[in-house]
KEMAR-582150 format. One record per residue (C-alpha): chain; residue in three letters; x, z, y; residue number from 0. Coordinates in nm, 3 decimals, padded with zeros to 5 digits. Each point is the difference from the previous one (the first is absolute). Layout:
BEGIN
- mol  type  u  w  v  seq
- A  ALA  X  Z  Y  NUM
...
//
This chain:
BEGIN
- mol  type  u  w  v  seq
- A  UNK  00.000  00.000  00.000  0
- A  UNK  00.111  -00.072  00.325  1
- A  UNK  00.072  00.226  00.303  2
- A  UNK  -00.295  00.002  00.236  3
- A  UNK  00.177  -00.120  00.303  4
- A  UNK  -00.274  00.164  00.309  5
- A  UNK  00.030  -00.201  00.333  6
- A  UNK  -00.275  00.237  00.190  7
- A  UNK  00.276  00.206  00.241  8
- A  UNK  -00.268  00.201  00.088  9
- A  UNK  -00.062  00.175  -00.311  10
- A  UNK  00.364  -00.009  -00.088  11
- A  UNK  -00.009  00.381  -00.090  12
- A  UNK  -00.303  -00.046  -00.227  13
- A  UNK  00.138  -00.318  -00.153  14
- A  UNK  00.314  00.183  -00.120  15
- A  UNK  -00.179  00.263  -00.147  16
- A  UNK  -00.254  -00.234  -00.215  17
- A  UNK  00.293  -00.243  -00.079  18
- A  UNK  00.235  00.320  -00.116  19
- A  UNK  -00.351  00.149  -00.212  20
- A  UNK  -00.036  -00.341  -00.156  21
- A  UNK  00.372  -00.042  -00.127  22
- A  UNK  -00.033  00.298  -00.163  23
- A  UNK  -00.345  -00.010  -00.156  24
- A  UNK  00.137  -00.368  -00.166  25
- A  UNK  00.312  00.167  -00.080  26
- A  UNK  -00.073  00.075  -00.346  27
- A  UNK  -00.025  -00.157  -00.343  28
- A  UNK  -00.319  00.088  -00.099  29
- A  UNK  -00.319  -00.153  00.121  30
- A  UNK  -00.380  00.090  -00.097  31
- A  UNK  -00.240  -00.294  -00.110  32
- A  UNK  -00.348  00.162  00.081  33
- A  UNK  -00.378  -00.164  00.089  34
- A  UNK  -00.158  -00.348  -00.082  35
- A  UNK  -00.205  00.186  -00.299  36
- A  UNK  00.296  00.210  -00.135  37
- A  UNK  -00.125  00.351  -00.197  38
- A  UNK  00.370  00.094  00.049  39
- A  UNK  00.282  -00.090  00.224  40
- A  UNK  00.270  -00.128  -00.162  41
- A  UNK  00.364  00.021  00.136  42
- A  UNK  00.333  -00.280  00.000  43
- A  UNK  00.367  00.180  -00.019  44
- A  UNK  00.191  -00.283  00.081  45
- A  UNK  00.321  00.047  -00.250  46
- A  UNK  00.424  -00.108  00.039  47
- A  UNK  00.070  -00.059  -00.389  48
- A  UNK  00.336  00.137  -00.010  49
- A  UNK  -00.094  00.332  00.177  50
- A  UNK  -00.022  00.278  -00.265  51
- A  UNK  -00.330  00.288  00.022  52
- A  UNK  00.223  00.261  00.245  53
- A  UNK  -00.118  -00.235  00.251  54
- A  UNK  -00.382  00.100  -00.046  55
- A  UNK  00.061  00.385  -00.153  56
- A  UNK  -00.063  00.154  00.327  57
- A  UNK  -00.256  -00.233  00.133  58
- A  UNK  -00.291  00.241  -00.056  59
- A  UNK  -00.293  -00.270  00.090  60
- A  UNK  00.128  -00.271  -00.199  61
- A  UNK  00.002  00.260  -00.303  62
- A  UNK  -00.322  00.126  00.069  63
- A  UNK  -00.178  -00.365  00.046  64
- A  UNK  00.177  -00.095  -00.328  65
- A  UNK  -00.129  00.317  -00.169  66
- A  UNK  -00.339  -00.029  00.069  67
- A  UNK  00.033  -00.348  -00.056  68
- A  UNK  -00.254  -00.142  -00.273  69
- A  UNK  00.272  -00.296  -00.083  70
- A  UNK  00.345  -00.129  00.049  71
- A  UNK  00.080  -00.330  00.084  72
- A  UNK  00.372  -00.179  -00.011  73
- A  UNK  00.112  -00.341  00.020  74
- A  UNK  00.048  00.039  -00.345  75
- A  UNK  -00.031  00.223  -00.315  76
- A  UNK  00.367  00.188  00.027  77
- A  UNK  00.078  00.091  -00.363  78
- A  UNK  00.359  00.095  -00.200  79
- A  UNK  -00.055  -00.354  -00.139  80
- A  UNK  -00.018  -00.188  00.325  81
- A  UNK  00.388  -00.100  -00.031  82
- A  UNK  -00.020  -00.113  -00.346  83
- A  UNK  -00.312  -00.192  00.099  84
- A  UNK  00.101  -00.184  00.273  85
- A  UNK  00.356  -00.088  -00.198  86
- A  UNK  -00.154  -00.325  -00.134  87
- A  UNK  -00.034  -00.093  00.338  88
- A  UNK  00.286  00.097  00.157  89
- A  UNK  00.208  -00.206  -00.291  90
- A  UNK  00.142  -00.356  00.026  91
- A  UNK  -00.089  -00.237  -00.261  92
- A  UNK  00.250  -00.276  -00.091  93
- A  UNK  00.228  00.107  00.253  94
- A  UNK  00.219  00.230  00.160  95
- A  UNK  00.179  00.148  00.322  96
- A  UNK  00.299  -00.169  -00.037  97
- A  UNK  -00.129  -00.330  -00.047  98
- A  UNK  -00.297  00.044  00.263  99
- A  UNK  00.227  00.075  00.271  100
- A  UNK  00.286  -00.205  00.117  101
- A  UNK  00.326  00.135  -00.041  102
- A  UNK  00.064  00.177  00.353  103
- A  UNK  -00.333  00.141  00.001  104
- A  UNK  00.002  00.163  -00.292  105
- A  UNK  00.374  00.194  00.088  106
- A  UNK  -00.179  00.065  00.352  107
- A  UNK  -00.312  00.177  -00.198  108
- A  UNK  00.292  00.176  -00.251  109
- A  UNK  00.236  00.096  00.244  110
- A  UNK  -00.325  00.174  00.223  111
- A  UNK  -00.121  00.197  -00.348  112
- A  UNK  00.380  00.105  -00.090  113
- A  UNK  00.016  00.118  00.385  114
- A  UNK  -00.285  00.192  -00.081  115
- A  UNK  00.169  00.215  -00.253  116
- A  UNK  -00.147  -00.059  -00.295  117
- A  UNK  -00.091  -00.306  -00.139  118
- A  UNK  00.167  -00.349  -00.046  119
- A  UNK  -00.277  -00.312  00.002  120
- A  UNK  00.061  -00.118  -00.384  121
- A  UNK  -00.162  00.353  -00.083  122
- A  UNK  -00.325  -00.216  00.148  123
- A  UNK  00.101  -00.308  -00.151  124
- A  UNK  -00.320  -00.093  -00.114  125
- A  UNK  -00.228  00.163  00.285  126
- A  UNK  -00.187  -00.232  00.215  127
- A  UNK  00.147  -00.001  00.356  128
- A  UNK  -00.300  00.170  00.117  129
- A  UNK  00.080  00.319  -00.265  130
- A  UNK  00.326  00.012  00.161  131
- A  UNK  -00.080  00.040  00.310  132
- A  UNK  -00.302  00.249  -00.067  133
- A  UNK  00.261  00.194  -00.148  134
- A  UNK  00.255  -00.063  00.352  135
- A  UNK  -00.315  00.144  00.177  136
- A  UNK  -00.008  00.307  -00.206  137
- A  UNK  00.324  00.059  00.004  138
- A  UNK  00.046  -00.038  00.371  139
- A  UNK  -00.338  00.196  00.115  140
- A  UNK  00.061  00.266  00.224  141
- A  UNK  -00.196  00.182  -00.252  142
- A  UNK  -00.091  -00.038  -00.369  143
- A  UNK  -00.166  00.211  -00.255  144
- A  UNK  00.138  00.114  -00.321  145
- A  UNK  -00.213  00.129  -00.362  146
- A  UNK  -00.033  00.327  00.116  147
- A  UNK  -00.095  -00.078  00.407  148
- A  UNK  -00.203  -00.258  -00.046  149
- A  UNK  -00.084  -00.284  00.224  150
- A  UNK  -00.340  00.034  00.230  151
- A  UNK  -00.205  -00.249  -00.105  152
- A  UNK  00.046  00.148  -00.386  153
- A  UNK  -00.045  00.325  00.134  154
- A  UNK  -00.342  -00.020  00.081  155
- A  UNK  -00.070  -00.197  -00.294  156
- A  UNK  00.188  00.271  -00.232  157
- A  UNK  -00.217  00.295  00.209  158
- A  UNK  -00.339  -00.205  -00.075  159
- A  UNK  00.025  -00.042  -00.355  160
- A  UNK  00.107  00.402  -00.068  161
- A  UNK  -00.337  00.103  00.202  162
- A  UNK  -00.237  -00.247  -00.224  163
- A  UNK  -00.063  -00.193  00.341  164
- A  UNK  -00.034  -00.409  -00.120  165
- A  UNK  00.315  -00.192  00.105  166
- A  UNK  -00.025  -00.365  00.057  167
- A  UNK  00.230  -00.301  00.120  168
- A  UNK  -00.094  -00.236  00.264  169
- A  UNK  00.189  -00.280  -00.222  170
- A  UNK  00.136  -00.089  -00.404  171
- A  UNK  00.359  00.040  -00.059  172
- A  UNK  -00.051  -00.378  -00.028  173
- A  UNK  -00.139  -00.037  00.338  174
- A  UNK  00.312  00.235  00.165  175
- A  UNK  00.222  -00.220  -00.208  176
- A  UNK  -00.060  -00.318  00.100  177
- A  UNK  00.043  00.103  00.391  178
- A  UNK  00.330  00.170  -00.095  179
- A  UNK  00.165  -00.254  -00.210  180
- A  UNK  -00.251  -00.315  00.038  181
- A  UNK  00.264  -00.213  00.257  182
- A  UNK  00.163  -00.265  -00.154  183
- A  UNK  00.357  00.074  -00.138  184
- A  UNK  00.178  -00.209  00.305  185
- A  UNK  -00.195  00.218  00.250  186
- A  UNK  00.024  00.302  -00.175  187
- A  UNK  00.437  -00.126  00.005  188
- A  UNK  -00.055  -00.048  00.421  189
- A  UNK  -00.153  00.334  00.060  190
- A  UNK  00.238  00.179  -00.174  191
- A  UNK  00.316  -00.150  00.112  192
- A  UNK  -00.120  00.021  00.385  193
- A  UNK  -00.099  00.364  -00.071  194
- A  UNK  00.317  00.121  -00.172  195
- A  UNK  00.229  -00.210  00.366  196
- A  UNK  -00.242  00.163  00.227  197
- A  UNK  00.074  00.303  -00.219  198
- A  UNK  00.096  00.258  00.322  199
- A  UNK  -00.358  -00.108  00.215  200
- A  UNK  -00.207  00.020  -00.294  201
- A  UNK  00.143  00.371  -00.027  202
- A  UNK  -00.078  00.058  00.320  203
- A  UNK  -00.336  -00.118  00.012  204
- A  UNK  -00.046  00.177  -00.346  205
- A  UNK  00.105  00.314  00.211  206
- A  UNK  -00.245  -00.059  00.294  207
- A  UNK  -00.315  -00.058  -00.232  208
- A  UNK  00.086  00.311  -00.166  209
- A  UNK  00.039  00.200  00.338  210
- A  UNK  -00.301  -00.146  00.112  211
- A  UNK  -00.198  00.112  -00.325  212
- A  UNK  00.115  00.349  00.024  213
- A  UNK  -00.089  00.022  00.365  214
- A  UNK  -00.331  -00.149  -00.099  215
- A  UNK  00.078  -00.231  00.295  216
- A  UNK  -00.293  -00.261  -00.134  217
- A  UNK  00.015  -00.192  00.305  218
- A  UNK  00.406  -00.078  -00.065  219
- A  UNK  -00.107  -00.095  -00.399  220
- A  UNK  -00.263  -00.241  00.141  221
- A  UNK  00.259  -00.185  00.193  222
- A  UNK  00.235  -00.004  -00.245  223
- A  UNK  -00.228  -00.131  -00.282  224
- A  UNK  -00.120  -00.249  00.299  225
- A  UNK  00.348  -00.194  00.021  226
- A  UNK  00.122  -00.062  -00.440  227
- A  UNK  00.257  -00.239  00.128  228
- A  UNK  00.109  -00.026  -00.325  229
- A  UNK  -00.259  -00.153  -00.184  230
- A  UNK  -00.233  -00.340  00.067  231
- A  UNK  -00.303  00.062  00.162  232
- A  UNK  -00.168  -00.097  -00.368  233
- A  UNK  00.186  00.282  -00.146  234
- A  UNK  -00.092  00.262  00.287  235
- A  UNK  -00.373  -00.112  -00.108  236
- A  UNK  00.091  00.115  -00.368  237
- A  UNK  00.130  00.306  00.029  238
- A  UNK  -00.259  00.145  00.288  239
- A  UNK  -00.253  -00.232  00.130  240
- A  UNK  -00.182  -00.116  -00.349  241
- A  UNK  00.057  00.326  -00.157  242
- A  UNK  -00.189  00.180  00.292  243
- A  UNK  -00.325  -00.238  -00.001  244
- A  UNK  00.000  00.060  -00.348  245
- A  UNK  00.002  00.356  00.016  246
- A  UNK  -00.215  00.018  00.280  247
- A  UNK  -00.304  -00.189  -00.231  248
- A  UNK  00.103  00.212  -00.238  249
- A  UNK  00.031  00.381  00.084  250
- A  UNK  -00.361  00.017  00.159  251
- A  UNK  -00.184  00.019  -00.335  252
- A  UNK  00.240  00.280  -00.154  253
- A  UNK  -00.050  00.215  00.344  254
- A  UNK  -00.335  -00.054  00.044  255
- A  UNK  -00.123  00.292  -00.175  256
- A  UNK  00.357  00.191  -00.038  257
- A  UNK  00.280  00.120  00.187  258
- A  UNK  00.306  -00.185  -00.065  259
- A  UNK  00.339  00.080  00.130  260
- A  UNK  00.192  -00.354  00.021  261
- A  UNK  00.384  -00.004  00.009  262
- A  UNK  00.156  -00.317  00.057  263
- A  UNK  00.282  -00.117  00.176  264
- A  UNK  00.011  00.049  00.376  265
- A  UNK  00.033  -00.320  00.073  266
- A  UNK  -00.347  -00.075  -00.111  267
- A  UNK  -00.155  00.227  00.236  268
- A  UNK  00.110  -00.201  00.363  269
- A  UNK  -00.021  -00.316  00.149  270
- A  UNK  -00.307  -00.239  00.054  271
- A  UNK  -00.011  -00.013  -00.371  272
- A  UNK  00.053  00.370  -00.108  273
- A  UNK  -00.278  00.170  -00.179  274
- A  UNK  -00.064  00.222  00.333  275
- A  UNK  -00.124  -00.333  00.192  276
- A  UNK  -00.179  -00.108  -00.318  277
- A  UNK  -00.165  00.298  -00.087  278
- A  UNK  -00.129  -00.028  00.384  279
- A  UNK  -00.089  -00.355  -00.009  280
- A  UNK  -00.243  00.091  -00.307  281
- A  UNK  -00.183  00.282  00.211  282
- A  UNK  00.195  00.320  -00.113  283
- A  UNK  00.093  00.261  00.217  284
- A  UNK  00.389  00.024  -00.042  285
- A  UNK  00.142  00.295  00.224  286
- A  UNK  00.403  00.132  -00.050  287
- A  UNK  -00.007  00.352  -00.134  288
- A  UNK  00.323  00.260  00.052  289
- A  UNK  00.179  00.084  -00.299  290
- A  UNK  -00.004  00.347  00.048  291
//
């Protein structure tokens, strides 16, 4: 959202005071679906997948809207299996690293892993260039989770399930798959390579979105989500835009009667094409609530 610039000098006092109230009202992750015929409001935490549950522990209203929640909702359903299910995608058939990628790619992409500490790229061999640099991501978060901390978005999932509250996924493992590893094999090549020389901004930008998400700056997350330089206009669709009219349709029927709590990744919250916006569009009262 952007910053309510107020051109009436006359009320400058006034204008200062709404525009500082507002900032921090919208300063927050979670937002409140409520009205056009609900029994229940329903609420959207909007997630950052590598950020582990300490992040939410001492957010007393988020715990208490997911509590009395009737249902939890996730992108997908996070299990111990969801590695070992998504490994079929995340292979290469009839090929390989080494013969994918041209000679001085490939030592740029080994030389970044071994400078990493850890890791050497024939380990990966047979990974899809996308699985690699998932794994880059990861690796190079400002935060991660680990088995016993884990990550938000299974969090919630994980607290559902042990209080016999139904937990359901917004999409198949099939569905996920595809817009993870669906690019073609040259393009999946391009995006690594550029990501692994641009190696220091991406870091940086990595750190930003983080800082951002902590602060709950929602405003900053919208205009970074706004500007994906990195990918086609086509693939920004994919991985927000089509996802979010598709959940939009969908999520109506399952809160209609029932109070959901919905975590999904931040991103999908903001922008003209956020689930805020289309939740409005459709007639629902969508307000920002604080998270403690």
């Amino acid at each position: 959202m952007r910053i309510i610039k107020y051109l009436l000098i006359g009320f400058l006092s006034f204008s200062l005071s709404a525009n500082a109230q507002k900032k921090i009202a919208e300063n927050t992750l979670l937002w409140e679906i409520s009205g056009n015929g609900l029994a229940k409001p329903s609420y959207l935490f909007g997630t950052y997948h590598f950020a582990d549950k300490g992040f939410v522990d001492t957010m007393k209203v988020v715990n208490e809207k997911l509590a009395a929640a009737d249902m939890v909702v996730g992108e997908l359903i996070i299990d111990k299996e969801l590695a070992v299910k998504l490994m079929p995608y995340m292979i290469l058939k009839n090929n390989s690293l080494d013969k994918l990628l041209d000679v001085s790619d490939y030592k740029l992409v080994d030389d970044y892993l071994k400078s990493l500490g850890k890791y050497e790229l024939k380990m990966f061999n047979m990974f899809s260039p996308m699985a690699v640099q998932t794994m880059i991501i990861q690796m190079t978060s400002p935060t991660t989770f680990t088995e016993t901390n884990p990550a938000i978005d299974q969090y919630f999932q994980d607290y559902g399930k042990a209080n016999n509250k139904e937990v359901i996924g917004l999409e198949t493992l099939e569905e996920q798959a595809q817009i993870l590893f669906g690019s073609s094999l040259e393009r999946q090549k391009e995006v690594l390579v550029k990501y692994v020389k641009e190696a220091e901004k991406n870091k940086t930008e990595s750190q930003k979105l983080y800082d951002d998400y902590i602060s709950q700056n929602v405003k900053a997350i919208e205009k970074t989500f706004s500007k994906l330089d990195d990918f086609t206009p086509e693939e920004n669709d994919r991985l927000l835009k089509n996802r979010n009219i598709k959940w939009v349709e969908k999520l109506p029927s399952l809160m209609q009667n029932k109070s959901l709590f919905i975590a999904i990744g931040a991103g999908h919250l903001v922008g003209k094409d956020g689930l805020i916006k289309g939740f409005q569009a459709k007639g629902y009262t969508v307000k920002p609530v604080a998270t403690n």
